[in-house]
C-alpha positions in Angstrom: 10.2 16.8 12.6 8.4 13.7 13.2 4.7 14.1 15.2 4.3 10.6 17.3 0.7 11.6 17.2 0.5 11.7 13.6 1.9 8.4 13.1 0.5 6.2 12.0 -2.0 8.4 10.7 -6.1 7.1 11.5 -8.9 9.2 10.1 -11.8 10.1 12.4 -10.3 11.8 15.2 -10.1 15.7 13.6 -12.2 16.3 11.1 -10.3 19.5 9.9 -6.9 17.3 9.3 -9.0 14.5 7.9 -9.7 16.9 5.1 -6.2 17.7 5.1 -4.6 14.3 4.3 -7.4 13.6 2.1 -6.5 16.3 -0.6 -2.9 15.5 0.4 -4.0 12.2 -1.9 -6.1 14.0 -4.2 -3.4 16.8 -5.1 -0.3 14.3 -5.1 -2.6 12.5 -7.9 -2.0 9.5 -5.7 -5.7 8.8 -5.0 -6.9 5.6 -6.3 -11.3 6.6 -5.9 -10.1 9.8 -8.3 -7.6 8.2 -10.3 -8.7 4.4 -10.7 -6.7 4.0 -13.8 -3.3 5.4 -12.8 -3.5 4.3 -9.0 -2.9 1.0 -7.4 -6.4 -0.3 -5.6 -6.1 -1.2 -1.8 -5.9 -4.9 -3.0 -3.4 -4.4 -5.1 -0.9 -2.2 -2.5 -2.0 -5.0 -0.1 0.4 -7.2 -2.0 3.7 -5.1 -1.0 2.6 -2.7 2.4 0.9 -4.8 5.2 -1.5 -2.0 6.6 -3.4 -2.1 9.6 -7.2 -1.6 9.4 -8.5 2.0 7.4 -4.8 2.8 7.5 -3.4 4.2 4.0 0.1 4.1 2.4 1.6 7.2 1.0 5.3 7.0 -1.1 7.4 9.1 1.0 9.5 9.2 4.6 7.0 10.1 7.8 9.3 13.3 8.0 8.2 14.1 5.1 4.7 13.0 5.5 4.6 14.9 9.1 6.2 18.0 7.7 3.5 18.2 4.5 0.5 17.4 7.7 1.9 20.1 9.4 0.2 22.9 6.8 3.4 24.7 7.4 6.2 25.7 5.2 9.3 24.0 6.8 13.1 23.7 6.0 12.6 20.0 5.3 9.8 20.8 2.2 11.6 23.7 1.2 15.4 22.2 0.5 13.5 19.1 -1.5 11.3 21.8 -3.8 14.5 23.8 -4.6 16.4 20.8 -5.5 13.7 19.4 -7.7 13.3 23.0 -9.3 16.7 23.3 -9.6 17.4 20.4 -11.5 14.8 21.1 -14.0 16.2 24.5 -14.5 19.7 22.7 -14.8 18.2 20.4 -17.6 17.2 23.9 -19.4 20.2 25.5 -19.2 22.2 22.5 -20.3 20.1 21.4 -23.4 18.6 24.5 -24.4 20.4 26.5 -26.8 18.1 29.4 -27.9 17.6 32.0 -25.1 14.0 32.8 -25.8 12.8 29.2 -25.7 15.2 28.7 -22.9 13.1 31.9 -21.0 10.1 30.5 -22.0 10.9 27.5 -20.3 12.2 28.9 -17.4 8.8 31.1 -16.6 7.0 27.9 -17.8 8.9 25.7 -15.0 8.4 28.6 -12.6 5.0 29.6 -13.0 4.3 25.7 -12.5 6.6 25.4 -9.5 5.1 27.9 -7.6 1.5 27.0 -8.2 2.6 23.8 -7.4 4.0 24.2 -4.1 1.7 27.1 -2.7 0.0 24.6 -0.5 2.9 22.9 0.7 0.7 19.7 -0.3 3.0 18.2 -2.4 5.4 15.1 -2.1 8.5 16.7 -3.7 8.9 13.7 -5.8 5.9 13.7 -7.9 6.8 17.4 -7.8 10.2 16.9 -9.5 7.9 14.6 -12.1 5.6 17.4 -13.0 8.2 19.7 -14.0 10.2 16.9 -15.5 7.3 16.2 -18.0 6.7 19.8 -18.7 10.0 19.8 -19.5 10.0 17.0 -22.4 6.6 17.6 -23.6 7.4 21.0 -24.8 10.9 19.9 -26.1 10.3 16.5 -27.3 13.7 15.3 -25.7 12.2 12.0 -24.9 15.8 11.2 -22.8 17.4 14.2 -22.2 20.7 12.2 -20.0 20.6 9.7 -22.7 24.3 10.2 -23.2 25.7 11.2 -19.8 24.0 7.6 -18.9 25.9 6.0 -21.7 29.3 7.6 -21.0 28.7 6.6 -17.2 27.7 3.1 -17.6 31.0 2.2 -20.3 33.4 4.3 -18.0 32.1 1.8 -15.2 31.9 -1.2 -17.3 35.4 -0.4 -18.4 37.2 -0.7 -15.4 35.2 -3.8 -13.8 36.5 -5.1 -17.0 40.3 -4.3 -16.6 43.2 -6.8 -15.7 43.3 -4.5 -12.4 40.1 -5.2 -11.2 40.5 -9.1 -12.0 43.9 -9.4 -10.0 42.0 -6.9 -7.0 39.2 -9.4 -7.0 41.7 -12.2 -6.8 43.9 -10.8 -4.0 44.9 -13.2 -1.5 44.8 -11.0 1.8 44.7 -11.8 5.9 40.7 -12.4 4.9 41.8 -16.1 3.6 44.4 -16.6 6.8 44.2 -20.7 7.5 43.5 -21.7 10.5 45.0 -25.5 11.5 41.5 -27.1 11.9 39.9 -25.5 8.8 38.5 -28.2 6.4 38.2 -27.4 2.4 34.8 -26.5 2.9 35.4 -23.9 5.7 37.8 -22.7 3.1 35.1 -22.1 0.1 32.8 -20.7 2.6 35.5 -18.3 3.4 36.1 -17.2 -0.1 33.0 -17.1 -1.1 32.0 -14.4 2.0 35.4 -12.6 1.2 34.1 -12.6 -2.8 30.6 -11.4 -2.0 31.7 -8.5 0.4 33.8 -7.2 -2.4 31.0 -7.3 -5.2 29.1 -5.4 -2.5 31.9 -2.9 -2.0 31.6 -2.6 -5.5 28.3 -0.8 -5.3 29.9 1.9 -3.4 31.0 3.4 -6.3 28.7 5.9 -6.7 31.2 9.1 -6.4 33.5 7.5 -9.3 30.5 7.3 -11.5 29.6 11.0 -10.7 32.8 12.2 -11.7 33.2 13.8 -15.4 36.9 12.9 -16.3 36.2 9.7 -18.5 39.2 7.2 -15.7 39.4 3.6 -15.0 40.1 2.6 -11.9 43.8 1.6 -11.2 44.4 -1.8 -9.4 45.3 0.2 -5.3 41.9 2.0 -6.3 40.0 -1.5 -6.3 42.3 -2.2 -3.2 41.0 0.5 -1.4 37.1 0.4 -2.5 37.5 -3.5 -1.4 38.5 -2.5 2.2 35.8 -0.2 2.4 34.0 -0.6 5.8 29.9 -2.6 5.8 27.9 -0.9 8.1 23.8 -0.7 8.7 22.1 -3.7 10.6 21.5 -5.5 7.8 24.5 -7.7 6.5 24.0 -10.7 8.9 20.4 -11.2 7.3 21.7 -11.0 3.6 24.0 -13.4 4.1 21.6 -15.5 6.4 18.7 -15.5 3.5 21.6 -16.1 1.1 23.0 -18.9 2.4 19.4 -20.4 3.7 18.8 -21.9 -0.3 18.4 -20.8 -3.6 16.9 -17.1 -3.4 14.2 -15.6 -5.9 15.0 -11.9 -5.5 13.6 -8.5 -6.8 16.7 -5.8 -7.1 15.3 -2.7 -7.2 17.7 -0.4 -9.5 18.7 3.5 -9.1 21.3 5.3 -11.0 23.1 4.4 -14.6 26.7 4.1 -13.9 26.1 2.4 -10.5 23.9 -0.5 -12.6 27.1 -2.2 -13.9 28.3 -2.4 -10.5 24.7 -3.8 -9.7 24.8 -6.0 -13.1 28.4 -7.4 -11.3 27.1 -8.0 -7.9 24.1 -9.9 -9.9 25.6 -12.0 -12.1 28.1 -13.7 -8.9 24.4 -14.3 -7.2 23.3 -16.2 -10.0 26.6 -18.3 -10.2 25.6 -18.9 -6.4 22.5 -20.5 -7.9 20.2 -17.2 -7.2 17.1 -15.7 -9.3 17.2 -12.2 -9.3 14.5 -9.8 -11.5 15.9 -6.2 -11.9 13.2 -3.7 -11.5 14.5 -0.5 -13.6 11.9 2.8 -15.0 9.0 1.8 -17.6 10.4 5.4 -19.2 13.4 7.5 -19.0 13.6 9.8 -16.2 17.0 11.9 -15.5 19.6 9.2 -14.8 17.6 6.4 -13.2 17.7 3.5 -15.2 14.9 2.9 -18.2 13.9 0.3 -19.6 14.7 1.6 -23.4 18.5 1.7 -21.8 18.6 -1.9 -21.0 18.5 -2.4 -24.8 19.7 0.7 -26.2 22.8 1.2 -24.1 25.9 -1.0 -26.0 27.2 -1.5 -22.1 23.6 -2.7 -20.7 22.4 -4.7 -23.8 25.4 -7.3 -23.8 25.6 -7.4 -20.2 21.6 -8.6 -20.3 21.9 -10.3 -23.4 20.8 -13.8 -21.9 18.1 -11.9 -19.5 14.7 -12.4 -20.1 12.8 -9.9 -19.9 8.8 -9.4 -18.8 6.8 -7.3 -20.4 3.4 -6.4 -20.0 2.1 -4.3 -16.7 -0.9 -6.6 -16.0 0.4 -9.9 -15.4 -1.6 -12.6 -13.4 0.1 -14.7 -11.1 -0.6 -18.0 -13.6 1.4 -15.7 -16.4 4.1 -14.6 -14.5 4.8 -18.4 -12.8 5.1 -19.8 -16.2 7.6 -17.5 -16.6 9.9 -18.0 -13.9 9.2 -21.6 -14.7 11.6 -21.4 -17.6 14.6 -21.1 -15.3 16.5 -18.0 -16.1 18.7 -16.2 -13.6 18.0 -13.2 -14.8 14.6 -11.4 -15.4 14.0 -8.2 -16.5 10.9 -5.7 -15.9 9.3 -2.2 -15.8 7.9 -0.5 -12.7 5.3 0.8 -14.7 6.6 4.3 -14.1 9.0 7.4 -14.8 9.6 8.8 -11.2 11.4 7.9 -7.9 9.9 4.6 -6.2 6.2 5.6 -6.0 4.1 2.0 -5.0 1.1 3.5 -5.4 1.7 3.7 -9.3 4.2 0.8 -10.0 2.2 -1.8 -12.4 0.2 -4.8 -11.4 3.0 -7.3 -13.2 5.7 -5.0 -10.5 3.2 -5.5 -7.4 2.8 -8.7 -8.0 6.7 -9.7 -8.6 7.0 -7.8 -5.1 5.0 -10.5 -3.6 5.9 -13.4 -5.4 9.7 -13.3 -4.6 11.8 -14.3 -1.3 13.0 -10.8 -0.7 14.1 -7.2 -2.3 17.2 -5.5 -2.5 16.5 -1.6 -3.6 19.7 0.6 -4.3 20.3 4.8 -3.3 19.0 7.1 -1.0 15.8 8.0 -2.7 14.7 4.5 -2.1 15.9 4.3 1.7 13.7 7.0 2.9 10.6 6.0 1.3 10.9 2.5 2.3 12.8 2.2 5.7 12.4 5.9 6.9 8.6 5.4 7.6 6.9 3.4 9.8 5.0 0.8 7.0 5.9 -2.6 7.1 6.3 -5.2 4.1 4.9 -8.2 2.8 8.4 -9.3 2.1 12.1 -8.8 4.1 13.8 -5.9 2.4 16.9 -4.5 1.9 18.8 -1.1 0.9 22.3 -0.4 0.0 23.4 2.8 -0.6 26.6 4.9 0.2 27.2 6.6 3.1 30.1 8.4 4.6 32.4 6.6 2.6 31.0 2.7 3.4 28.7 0.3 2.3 25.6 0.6 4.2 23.0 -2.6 4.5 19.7 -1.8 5.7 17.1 -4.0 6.5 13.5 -3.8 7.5 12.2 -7.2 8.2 8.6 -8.2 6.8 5.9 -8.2 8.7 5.0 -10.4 11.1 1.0 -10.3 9.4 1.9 -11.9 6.1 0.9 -15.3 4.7 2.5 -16.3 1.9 1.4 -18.9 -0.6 4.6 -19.6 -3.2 3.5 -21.6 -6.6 5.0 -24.7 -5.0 3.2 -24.6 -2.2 -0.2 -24.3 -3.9 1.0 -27.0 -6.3 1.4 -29.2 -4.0 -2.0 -28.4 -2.5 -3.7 -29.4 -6.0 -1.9 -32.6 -6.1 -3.4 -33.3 -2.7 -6.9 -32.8 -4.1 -5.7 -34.5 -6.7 -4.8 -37.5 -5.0 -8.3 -37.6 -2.8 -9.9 -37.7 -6.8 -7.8 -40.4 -7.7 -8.8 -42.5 -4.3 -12.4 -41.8 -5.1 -12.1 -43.1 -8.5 -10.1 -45.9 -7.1 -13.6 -46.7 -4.6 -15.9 -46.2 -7.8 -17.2 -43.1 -6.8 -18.0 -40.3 -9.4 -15.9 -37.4 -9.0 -17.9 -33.9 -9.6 -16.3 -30.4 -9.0 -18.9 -27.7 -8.1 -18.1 -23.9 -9.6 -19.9 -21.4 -7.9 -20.1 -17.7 -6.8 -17.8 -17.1 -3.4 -16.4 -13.8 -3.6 -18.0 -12.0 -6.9 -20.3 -10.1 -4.4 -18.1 -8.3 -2.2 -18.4 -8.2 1.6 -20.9 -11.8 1.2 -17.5 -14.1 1.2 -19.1 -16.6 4.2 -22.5 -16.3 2.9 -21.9 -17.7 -0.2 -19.7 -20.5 0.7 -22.2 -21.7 3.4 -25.0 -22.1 0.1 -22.5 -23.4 -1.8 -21.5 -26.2 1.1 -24.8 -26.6 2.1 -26.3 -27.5 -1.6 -23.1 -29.8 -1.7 -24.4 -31.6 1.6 -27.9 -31.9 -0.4 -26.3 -33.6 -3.5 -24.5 -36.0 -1.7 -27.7 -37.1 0.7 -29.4 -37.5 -2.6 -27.2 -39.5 -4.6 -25.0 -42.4 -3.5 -20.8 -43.3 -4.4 -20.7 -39.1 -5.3 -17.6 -37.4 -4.5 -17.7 -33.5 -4.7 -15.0 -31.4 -4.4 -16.0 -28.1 -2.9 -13.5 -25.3 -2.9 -14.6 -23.1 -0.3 -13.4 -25.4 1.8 -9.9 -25.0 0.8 -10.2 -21.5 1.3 -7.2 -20.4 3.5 -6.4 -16.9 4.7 -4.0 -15.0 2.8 -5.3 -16.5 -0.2 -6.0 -14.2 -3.1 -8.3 -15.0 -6.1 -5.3 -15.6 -8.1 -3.6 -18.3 -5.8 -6.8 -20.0 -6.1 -6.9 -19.9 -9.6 -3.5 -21.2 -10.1 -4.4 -24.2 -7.7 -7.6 -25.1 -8.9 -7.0 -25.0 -13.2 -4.0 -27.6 -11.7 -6.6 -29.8 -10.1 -8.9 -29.2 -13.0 -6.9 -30.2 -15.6 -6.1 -33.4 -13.9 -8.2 -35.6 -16.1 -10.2 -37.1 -12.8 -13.6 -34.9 -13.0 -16.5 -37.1 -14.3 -19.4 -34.2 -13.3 -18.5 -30.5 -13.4 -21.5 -28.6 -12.1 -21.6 -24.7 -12.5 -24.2 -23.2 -9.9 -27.5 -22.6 -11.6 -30.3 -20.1 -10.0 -31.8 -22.7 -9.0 -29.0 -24.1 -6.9 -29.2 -20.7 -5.3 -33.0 -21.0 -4.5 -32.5 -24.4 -2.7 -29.7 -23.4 -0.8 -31.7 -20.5 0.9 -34.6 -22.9 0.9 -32.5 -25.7 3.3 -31.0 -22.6 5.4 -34.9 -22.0 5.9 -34.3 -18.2 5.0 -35.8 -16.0 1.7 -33.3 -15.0 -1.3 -31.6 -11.9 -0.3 -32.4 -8.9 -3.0 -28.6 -9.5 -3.6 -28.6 -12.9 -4.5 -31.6 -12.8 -6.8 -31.0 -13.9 -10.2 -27.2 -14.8 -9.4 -25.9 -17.9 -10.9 -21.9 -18.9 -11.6 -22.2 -16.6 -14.6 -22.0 -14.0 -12.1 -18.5 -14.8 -11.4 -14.8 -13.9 -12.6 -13.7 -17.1 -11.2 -16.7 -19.3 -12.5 -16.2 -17.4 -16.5 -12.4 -18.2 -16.1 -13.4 -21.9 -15.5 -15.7 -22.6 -17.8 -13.0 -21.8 -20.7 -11.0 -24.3 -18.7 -13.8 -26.9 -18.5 -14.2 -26.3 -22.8 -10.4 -27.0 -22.5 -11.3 -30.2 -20.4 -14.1 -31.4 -22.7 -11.9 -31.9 -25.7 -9.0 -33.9 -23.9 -12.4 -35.7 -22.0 -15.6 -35.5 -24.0 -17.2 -37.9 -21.6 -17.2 -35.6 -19.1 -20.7 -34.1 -18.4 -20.8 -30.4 -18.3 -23.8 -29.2 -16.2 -25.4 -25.6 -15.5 -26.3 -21.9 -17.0 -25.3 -22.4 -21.2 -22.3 -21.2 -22.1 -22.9 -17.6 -23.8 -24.0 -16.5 -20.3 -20.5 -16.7 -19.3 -20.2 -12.8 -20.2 -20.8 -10.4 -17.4 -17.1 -10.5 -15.6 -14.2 -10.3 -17.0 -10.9 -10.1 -14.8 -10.3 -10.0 -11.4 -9.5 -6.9 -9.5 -6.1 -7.1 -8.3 -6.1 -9.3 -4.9 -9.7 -9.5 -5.6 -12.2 -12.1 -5.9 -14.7 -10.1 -7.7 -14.7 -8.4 -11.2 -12.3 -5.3 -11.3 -15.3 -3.5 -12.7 -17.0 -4.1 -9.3 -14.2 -2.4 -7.8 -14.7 1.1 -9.5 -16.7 3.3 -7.4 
């Protein structure tokens, strides 16, 4: 099914499919120039896919992508449209008990589905999702599996709490076979491998939890599901990263019933000393995971009783390390959505959790093909386990080679370096001044504007003797976003060391072009640090300083000027209003 040529995909070379895969966006709703509020920007999917030059991401497998390119209808589209109209119809025929409503619903869901898919232009996903809604807006059946989730997730909780489970997971087989020369801790590492591979069998389970008759798994059945074969390339890397040092990870969750398992598998990381943040649906959506389940559901609530769970979808990277800085192993959080994994619609507070952790686990099928079944590389190494053929298999796509990662600890101890050089200066009775000015808040100018801001720098410091200025475009790195600065530089503000902090005036501006012997650029015209996102986040930081440090002088445009931006664009270094077309 798969067209080499069409992978990956670059505009420009035939007009006619250029069209084509641009209402392949538009149509799928996945366009983020038509649908600014619902749609991840570039920046923002920039913090999960690493994409090369104009290329964009879609959500789905390149089979799938090829086959909807292809303009054709095709066995691969067709079986996924059935199935996602078929389970609609399913949820009718199960929940609906008055036959005219239950007809209207049917012609509803058909009518729909064959508009729908007249085009073949669809992802069969968000396909499934527009029925799905139709489905519980006209019924107000906010969670129509509500209870078959329940009765799978206590059937599955009930026999990973049974004696036979226990004395399974205690079983002393050939797996724990002494060798003469084995030390105690060759031993414990042995266990602890034999332990983990049968959490992991665990998640296998899948077919039990499927099943209607309301069992518990006997003491040979745990036998057997232990001894059930690990394939897929990607168990020597979990247990590499695993045993590397204490992880941060994001498990990406699938089906109820097959949570608990997950939830068991979980909670033996974090007695390994592991972080883990469980990723499950902002809003019900057939069996997947929700959040309202993880504290509606008797089974889920107690099991996540000591979690801690993260709410809000537009978390900045300050918010969400404070946070993780209060040292629970277990985190909670929405996606931000009610369909399979779609990264072009998961929240900012999801995106940015994606990028802030050491790796990601996702769990099922769904999740396999979107993720490993294309060609997109990752900003971080990750994983999928799902059942197949009766084994555990461990996928693995590493990240990509491209990414530069900055981890809180990193850019904290990149402040206390600056930190230090303050101190030092103080120490040589110098007076310490920190310069806020406008870098990135006029996109595509980045260089530009740190050159006026280093060259007005060069100025001060020619004019005025025992001045130490600390000027952060020059601690710019790549792969920094606006919010990694942020962090680092309120750390460094806060220190108590500035004497002089000097927000860039107009006339800074002016005298800048003035020493680079070139006019104001129409662009740069009236521009002062009160055209900047960073610069009006710093000067509620600098009103901060002044009343721990009322000595310390507070120079540039008045404060009530500080009122053109607001927040940064996700990844951005400019206003997210700046962003909108």
């Amino acid at each position: 099914m798969k067209n080499k040529n069409l992978i990956p995909y670059v505009l420009g070379k035939n007009p006619d499919l250029d069209a084509w895969f641009t209402v392949f966006f538009l149509e799928n709703h996945i366009d983020y120039y038509a649908y600014p509020a619902k749609v991840g920007s570039p920046k923002q999917i920039e913090f999960m896919v690493s994409l090369d030059g104009e290329e964009r991401y879609y959500p789905c497998s390149d089979d799938m992508f090829c086959s909807i390119m292809s303009r054709q209808q095709n066995e691969l589209t067709e079986k996924k449209y059935e199935r996602s109209y078929e389970r609609v119809l399913k949820l009718i025929d199960d929940l609906i008990s008055s036959e005219q409503e239950k007809a209207f619903l049917k012609s509803l869901i058909k009518i729909k589905y064959e508009h729908e898919i007249e085009q073949n232009l669809i992802i069969p996903s968000r396909l499934e999702k527009r029925l799905y809604k139709i489905f519980v807006s006209r019924t107000h059946i906010e969670d129509p599996y509500v209870a078959i989730k329940r009765k799978r997730n206590l059937k599955v909780s009930n026999s990973l709490n049974s004696k036979a489970f226990h004395k399974a997971l205690n079983f002393m087989d050939d797996s724990f076979k002494l060798i003469s020369d084995d030390s105690l801790a060759m031993l414990k590492k042995k266990i602890e491998d034999v332990v983990f591979k049968r959490y992991l069998a665990l998640l296998s389970l899948d077919s039990f939890v499927h099943k209607d008759e309301d069992v518990e798994l006997k003491y040979d059945d745990f036998i057997r599901i232990f001894n059930t074969g690990i394939t897929g390339n990607g168990l020597p890397q979990l247990l590499n990263l695993l045993g590397e040092k204490k992880q941060r990870i994001m498990w990406i969750t699938d089906e109820s019933g097959e949570i608990v398992a997950d939830l068991a598998m979980i909670q033996y990381l974090t007695k390994q000393g592991h972080t883990i943040v469980i990723s499950v649906k902002e809003s019900p959506y057939f069996t997947k995971v929700s959040l309202v389940d993880t504290t509606t559901d008797p089974v889920l609530s107690k099991e996540l009783e000591e979690a801690y769970f993260i709410h809000g979808n537009t978390l900045s990277k300050n918010d969400l390390v404070e946070k993780f800085k209060k040292n629970n192993n277990i985190y909670v959080i929405p996606d931000g959505t009610n369909e399979s994994l779609n990264l072009l619609l998961v929240s900012t507070t999801f995106s940015r959790v994606f990028k802030e952790v050491d790796f990601v686990v996702s769990r099922g099928h769904a999740q396999k093909r979107r993720m490993l079944d294309s060609h997109f590389k990752f900003t971080q190494d990750f994983f999928n386990i799902s059942n197949e053929n009766n084994s555990v298999c461990v996928s693995y796509k590493p990240k990509s080679h491209k990414i530069v990662k900055f981890a809180h600890e990193e850019l904290e101890e990149k402040a206390e370096l600056i930190i230090d050089e303050m101190k030092k200066a103080r120490e040589g009775n110098m007076t310490v001044m920190f310069y806020s000015g406008v870098i990135g808040s006029i996109p595509g100018k980045i260089d530009l504007a740190k050159n006026i801001m280093s060259t007005f720098i060069q100025n001060l410091e020619q004019e005025y003797s025992n001045l130490f200025i600390i000027n952060p475009s020059n601690y710019y790195e790549p792969g920094m976003d606006a919010d990694d600065l942020m962090y680092m530089w309120e750390i460094v503000q806060k220190s108590g060391y500035i004497d002089i902090w000097r927000f860039q005036t107009i006339g800074d501006i002016s005298k800048s072009f003035e020493l680079l012997n070139m006019g104001v650029p129409p662009e740069w015209i009236g521009k002062d640090s009160t055209y900047s996102t960073g610069c009006t986040k710093e000067i509620k930081i600098a009103q901060e300083v002044l009343k721990m440090n009322p000595e310390m002088q507070l120079i540039g445009p008045s404060i009530d000027k500080f009122m053109r931006r607001d927040e940064y664009g996700v990844g951005s270094m400019y206003d997210q209003r700046l962003v909108l077309p």
